[in-house]
N, C-alpha and C positions, 0 to 999 in steps of 0.2 A: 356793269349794269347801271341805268343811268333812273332808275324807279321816280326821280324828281326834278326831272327834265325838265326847265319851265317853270317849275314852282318857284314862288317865294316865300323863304323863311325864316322866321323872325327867333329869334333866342337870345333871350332876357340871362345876365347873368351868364354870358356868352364868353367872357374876355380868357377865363382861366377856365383848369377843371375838365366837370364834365360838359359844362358849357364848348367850353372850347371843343372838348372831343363831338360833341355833338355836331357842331357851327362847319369841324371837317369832312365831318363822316356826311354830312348832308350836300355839302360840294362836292363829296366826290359821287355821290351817287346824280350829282346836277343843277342841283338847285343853285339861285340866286337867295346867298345867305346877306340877314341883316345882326349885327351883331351887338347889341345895347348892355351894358353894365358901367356901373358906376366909377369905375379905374379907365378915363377916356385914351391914355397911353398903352395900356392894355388890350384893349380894343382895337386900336387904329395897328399897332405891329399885328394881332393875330388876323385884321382882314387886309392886311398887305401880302403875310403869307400864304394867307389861303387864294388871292387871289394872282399870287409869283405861281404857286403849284398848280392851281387846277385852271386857272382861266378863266374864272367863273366871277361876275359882280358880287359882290362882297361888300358891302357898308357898315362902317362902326358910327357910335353914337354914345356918346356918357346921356346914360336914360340912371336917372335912379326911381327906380319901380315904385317908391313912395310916396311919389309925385304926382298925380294927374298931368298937370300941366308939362312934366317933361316925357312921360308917357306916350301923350296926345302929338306933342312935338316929334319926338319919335317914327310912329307910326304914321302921319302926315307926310314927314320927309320918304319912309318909305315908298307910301301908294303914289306920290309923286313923281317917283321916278321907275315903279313898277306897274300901277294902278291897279295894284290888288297885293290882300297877303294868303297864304294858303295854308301857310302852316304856322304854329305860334307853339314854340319849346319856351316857357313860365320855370325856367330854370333857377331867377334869383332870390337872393333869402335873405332877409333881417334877423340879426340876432335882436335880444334885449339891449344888450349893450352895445350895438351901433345904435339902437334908435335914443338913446341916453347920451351918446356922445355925438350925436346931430350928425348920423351918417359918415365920421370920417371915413375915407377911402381904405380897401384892403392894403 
């Protein structure tokens, strides 16, 4: 079943998890997934395999959601190359102590 044919969708906190389970399960039903979290090597292997498996455009992005400015950068590079988003999974989280230790990486 392909229910997001066409779509483009964005999922924040994408790289691991349920992010990631999310990032596949929406390739497979179609979409063009965009995949932004903070671990940019995390990112980039999980929309390499999503895009070896289903054939589907896939973009990673180190976005950390705390940002504006890398948010904005983000989401630019997207509609750039899709000119629209459709769907947006706000999957990523800050604990207290990443934002204490100046966001290091998972």
């Amino acid at each position: 079943m392909n229910r997001y044919e066409d779509q483009v969708v964005l999922v924040t906190g994408g790289a691991r998890g349920l992010g990631a389970a999310m990032a596949h399960r929406f390739a497979a039903e179609g979409a063009a997934v965009a995949i932004g979290d903070i671990n940019e090597d995390s990112a980039n292997s999980l929309a390499k395999q999503i895009q070896n498996e289903f054939h589907k455009d896939c973009l990673s992005h180190q976005v950390n959601v705390t940002s504006s400015i890398s948010v904005d950068n983000w989401v630019m590079q997207v509609v750039g190359r899709h000119g629209r988003i459709d769907v947006l999974v706000n999957n990523a989280g800050v604990t207290r102590g990443q934002q204490n230790r100046g966001h290091q990486q998972r």
